[in-house]
C-alpha positions in Angstrom: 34.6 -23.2 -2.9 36.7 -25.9 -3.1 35.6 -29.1 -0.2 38.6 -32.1 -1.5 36.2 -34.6 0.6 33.2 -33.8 -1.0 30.7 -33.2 -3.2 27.2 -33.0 -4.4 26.2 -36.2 -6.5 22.2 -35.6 -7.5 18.9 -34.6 -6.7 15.3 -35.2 -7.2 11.9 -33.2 -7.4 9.1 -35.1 -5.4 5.6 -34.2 -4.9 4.6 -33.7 -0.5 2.5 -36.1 0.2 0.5 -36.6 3.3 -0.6 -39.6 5.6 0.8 -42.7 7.1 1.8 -45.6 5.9 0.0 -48.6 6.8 2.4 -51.1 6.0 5.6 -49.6 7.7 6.4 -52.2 9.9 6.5 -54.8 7.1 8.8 -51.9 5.2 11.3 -52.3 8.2 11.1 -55.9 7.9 12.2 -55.8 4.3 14.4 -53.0 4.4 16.4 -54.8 7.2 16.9 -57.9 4.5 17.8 -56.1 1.7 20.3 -54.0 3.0 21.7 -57.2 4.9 21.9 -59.0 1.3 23.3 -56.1 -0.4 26.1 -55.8 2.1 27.0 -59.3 1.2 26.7 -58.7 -2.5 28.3 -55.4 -3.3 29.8 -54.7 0.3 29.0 -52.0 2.9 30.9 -49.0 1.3 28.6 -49.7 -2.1 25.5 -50.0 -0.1 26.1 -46.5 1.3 27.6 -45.5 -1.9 24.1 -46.0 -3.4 21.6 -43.8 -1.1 23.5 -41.3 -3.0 21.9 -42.2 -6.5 18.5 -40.5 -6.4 17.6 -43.6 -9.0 18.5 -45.8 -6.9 16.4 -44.6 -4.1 13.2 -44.6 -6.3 14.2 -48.0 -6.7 14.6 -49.5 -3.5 11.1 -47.6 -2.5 9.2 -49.3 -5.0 10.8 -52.6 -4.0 9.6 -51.6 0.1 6.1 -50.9 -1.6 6.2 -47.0 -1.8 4.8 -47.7 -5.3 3.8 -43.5 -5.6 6.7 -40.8 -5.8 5.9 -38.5 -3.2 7.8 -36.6 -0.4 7.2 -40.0 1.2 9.4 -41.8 -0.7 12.5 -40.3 1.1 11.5 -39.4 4.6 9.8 -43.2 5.4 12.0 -45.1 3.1 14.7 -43.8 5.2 12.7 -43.8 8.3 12.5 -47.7 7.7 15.7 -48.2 7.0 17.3 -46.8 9.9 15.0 -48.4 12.6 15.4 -51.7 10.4 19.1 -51.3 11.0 19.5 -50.1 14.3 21.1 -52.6 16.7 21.7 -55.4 13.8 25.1 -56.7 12.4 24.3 -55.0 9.7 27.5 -52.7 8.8 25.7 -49.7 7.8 24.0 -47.0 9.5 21.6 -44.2 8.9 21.6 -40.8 11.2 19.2 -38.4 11.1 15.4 -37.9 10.0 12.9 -35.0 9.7 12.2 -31.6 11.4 13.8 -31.8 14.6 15.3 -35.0 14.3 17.7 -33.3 11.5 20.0 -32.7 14.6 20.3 -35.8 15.5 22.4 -36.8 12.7 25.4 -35.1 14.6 24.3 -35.8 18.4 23.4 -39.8 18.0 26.8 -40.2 15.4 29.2 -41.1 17.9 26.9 -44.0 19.9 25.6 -44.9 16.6 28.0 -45.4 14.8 30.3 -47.0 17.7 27.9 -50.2 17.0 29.7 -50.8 13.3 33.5 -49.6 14.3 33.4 -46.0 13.2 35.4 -44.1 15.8 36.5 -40.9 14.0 32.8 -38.9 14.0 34.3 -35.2 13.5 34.8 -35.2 9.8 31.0 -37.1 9.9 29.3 -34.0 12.0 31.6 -31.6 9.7 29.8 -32.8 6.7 26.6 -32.9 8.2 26.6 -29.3 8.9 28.2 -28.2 5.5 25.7 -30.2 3.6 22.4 -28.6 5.3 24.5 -25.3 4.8 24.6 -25.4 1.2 21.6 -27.0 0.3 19.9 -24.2 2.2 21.9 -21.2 1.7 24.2 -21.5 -1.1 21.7 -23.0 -3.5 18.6 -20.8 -3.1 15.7 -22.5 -5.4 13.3 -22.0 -2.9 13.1 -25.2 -0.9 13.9 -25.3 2.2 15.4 -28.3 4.3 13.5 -30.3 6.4 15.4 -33.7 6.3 18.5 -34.8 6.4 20.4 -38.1 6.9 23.3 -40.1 6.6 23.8 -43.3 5.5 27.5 -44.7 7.1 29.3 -47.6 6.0 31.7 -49.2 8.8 34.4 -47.9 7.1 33.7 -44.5 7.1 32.2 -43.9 3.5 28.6 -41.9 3.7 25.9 -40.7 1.6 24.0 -37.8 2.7 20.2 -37.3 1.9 18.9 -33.7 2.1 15.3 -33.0 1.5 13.4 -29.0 1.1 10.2 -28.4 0.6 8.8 -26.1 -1.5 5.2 -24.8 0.3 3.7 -22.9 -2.4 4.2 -25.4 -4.9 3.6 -28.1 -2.9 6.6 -29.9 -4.2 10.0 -31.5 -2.2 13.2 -31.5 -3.9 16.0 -33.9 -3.0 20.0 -33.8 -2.9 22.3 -36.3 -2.7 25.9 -36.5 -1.1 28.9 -38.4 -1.5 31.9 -39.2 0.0 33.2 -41.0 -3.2 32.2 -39.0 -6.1 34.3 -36.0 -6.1 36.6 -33.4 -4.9 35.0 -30.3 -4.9 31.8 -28.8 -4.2 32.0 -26.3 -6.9 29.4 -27.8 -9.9 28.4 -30.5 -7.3 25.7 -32.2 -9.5 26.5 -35.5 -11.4 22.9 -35.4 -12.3 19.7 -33.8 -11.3 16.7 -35.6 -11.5 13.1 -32.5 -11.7 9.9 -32.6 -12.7 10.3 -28.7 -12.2 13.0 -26.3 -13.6 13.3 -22.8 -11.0 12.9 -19.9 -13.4 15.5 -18.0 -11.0 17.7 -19.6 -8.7 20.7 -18.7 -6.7 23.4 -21.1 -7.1 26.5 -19.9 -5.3 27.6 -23.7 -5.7 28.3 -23.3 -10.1 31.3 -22.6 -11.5 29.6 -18.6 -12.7 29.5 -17.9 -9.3 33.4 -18.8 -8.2 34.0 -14.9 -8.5 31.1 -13.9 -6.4 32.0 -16.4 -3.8 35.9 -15.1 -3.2 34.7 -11.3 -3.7 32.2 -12.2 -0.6 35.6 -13.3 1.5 37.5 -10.6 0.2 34.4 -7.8 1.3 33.9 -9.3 5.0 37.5 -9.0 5.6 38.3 -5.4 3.9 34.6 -3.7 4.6 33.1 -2.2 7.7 29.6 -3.9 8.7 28.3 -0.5 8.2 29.6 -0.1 4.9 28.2 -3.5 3.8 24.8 -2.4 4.3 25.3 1.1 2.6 26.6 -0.7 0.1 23.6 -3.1 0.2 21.1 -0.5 0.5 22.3 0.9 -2.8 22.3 -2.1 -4.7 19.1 -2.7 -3.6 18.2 0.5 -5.4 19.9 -0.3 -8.4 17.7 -3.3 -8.7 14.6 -1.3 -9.2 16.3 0.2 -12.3 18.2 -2.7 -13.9 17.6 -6.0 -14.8 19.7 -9.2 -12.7 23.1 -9.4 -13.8 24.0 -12.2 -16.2 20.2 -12.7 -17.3 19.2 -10.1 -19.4 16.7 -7.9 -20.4 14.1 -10.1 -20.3 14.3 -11.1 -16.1 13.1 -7.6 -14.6 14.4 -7.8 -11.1 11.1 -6.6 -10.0 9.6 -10.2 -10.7 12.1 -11.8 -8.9 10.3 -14.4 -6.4 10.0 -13.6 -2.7 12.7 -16.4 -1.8 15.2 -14.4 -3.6 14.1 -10.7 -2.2 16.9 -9.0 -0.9 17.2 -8.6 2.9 15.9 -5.4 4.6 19.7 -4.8 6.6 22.1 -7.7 7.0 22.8 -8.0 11.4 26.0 -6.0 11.4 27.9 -8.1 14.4 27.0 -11.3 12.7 29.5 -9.9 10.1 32.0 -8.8 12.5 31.9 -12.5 13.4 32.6 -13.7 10.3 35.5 -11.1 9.5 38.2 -12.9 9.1 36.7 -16.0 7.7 39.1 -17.8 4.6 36.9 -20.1 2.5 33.3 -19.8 1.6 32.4 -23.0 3.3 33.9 -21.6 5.9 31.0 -19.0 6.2 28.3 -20.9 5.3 28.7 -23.2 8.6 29.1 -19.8 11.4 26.5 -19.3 13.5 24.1 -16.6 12.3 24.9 -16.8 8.6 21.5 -18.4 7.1 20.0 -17.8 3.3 18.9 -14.1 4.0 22.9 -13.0 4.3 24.5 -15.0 1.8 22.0 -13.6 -0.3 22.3 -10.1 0.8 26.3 -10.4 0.5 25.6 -12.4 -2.9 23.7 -9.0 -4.4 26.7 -6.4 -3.1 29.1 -8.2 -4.8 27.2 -8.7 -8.2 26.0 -5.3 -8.2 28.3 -2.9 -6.5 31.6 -4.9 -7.1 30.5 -6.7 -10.6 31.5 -9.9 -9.8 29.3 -12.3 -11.7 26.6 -15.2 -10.5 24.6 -17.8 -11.7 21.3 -17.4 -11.7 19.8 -20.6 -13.0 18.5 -23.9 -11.8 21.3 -26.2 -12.0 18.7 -28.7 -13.6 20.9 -30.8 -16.3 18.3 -33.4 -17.6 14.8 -34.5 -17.1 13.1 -37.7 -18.8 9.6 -38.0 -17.9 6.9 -40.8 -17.7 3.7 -40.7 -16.0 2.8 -42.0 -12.1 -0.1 -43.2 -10.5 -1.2 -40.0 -9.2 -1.0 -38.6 -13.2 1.5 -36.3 -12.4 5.2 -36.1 -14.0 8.4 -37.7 -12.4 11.6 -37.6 -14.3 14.0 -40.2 -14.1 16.9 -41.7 -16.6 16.1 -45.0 -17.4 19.5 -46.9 -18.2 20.4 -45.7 -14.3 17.1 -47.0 -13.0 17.5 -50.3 -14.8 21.0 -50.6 -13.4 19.6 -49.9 -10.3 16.9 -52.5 -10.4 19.2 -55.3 -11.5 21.4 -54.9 -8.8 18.4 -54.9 -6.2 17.2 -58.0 -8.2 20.2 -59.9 -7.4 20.1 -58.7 -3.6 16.4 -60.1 -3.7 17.1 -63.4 -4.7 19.9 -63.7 -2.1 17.5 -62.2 1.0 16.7 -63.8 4.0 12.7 -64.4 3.0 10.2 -66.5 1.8 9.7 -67.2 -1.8 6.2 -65.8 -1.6 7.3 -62.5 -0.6 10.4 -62.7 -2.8 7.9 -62.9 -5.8 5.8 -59.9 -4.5 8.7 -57.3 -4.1 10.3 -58.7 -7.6 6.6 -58.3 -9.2 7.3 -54.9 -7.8 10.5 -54.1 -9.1 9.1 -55.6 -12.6 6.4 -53.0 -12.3 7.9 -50.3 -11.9 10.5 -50.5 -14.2 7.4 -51.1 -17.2 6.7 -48.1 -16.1 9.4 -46.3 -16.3 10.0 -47.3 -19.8 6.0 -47.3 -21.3 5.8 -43.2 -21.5 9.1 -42.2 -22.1 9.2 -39.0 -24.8 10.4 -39.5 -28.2 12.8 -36.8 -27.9 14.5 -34.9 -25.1 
């Protein structure tokens, strides 16, 4: 599944949270200021380069006062930012938001983005789309999306934010896109930042599960709907008599968890629709094709063509240290620190009074102790 525009750069595991936030307004104040100095400091395209760091995310929360790491942490800090942008100088953007204003990322891009000299939206709605797609369906570790945005520079370069949520759990788990740090979406991650590890996931985006992906193309072209779902049927009862392919004998397909259940009968002229589809991206974005039939095509292919998969949370590293609600968050600390001196310097250069200046650096100051006072001994 090769995208030469894009590619996944990161994600993070946060815990839901619920409530308002009583100081938004002073958030939006802020936000607007430290995004203006960082535009003069590091330039627009960097600004937008950033939101794609999950570190650096953390980071500028703490600095707007979201001193806890919950679900919060991404849907307001973004909230903030893109009403404290709206309508400014400011050359940077942010579409999108949660639940139904998801779809707004694509509809409100061309009058949004008109304001900082972006012209050309298609490739912007393109990527929206994709990026939802394969958050949702192609990597199935059971959270589902519930926001997305974009943060857009005025010269085109974006970052895309993806948040699922996880309901039995109680857990959100974030991904991070970028325009700049890659050239394929095959192995997206540059680095995943979880306080949980999925003990089965689908990951149609890995490298194991290149095969899987171009026997999928070759099936929908060469097979009859009908025969799909004979096919699909019978795998289905060859799981109840083998373990999952590629993770053996120990994962029983019986245990696997609902999310990854295979569907009951994939909708026979969806597939017709998607027949003479070329590139697994390709599918992932047609209308009617969700998690349920990229899984159900997924499990044909391993198990009646034996092509192979991965089945494993694409996790890479976790280093933990303990929050104010006493529960774990994993970060890497030489990227947070990074992170922090650069939002340092933007600090001292914003628009504010030296009062508040102190406040938001104390902050800062905090958080990063804290990062650093529980880290483990090894890893």
């Amino acid at each position: 599944m090769n995208l030469p525009w894009m590619k996944r750069s990161g994600s993070a595991t946060l815990w839901l949270a619920e409530g308002s936030v009583p100081h938004f307004r002073e958030m939006v104040e802020l936000g607007r200021e430290i995004v203006r100095a960082l535009c003069d400091y590091v330039g627009p395209d960097e600004v937008a380069r950033r939101f794609a760091d999950p570190f650096w995310l953390t980071s500028l929360s703490c600095v707007l006062g979201f001193e806890w790491n919950t679900s919060g942490q991404t849907t307001i800090t973004l909230k903030a930012i893109k009403q404290a942008l709206a309508g400014t100088e400011v050359p940077v953007r942010v579409l999108g938001g949660k639940g139904s204003e998801m779809r707004t990322a694509q509809l409100e891009a061309a009058r949004v983005l008109s304001e900082i000299g972006v012209e050309d939206v298609g490739e912007l709605r393109r990527v929206s789309r994709l990026t939802c797609a394969v958050d949702e369906a192609a990597l199935q570790d059971s959270y589902n999306i519930y926001f997305h945005a974009a943060i857009v520079s005025e010269s085109g370069k974006w970052s895309i934010v993806n948040q699922g949520m996880n309901t039995e759990n109680l857990t959100a788990r974030r991904y991070h896109w970028s325009s700049e740090v890659g050239a394929t979406v095959q192995e997206p991650h540059t680095e995943i930042v979880s306080d949980r590890v999925e003990q089965v996931v689908l990951d149609m985006t890995s490298r194991q599960s290149t095969e899987t992906r171009k026997t999928i193309i070759e099936m929908l072209s060469d097979t009859p709907p009908s025969r799909i779902n004979e096919d699909l049927a019978q795998a289905k009862a060859l799981m109840k008599k083998q373990c999952l392919l590629d993770r053996g004998p120990s994962m029983d397909v019986e245990r696997l968890p609902q999310h990854l259940m295979p569907p009951r009968k994939l909708d026979e002229e969806t597939l017709r629709a998607v027949k003479n589809v070329r590139k697994f991206e390709e599918l992932l974005t047609m209308s009617g094709v969700g998690p349920a039939t990229v899984r159900g095509l997924a499990y044909v292919a391993c198990l009646i063509y034996g092509s192979k998969a991965s089945w494993k949370d694409p996790v890479k590293y976790a280093y933990a240290y303990g929050t104010k609600s006493g529960r774990p968050y994993y970060v890497d600390r030489k990227a947070m620190i990074e992170s922090a001196d650069v939002l340092r310097e933007a600090l001292m250069r914003a628009r504010m009074g030296e009062g508040e200046k102190i406040t938001v650096l104390r902050r800062l100051a905090a958080f990063i102790d804290e990062v650093g006072s529980e880290q483990p001994q090894n890893h």
